[in-house]
Residue, then its C-alpha position, 0 to 999 in steps of 0.5 A: x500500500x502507498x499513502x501520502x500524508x500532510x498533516x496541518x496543524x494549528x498552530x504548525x509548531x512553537x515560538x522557537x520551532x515554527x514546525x514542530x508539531x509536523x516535526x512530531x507526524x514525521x518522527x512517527x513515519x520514520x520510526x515506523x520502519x515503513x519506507x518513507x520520503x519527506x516531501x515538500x508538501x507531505x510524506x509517501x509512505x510504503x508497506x504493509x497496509x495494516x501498518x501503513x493505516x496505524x502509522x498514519x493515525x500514530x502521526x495525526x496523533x502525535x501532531x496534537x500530542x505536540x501541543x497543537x490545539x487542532x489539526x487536520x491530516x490530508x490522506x491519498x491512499x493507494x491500494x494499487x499493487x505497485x511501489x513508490x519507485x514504479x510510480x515516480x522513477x520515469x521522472x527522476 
């Protein structure tokens, strides 16, 4: 399975880390052991589909534990039967 995820928080971090609540989402992705690619305007997950679904709750989540008072994660999912390198490697 692929996801995308971009979380939105509000507010997006602190006054001395402006982006520490994304910061929070994407340290969950990357701890999950699930391949991943931090992208400007989201983050690719790869694997196993039960896992991919709690991580993409795990990073909602950990957003909020971060200390934003609301939030918003904007989900693509794709449950095709290919790989982020199939989908991306023709324009690299």
């Amino acid at each position: 399975m692929i996801a995308e995820i971009q979380v939105a928080p509000s507010p997006p971090g602190r006054p001395d880390d402006r982006h520490a609540h994304v910061e929070a989402a994407i340290a969950v992705i990357k701890a999950s052991g699930l391949r991943c690619e931090v992208g400007a305007l989201g983050t690719t997950l790869e694997g196993d589909a039960d896992v991919v679904w709690a991580t993409l709750r795990a990073a909602h989540e950990a957003m909020l534990a971060a200390g934003a008072t609301s939030g918003i994660s904007h989900l693509k999912v794709a449950t095709v039967n290919r790989t982020m390198d199939s989908l991306t490697a023709k324009f690299r």
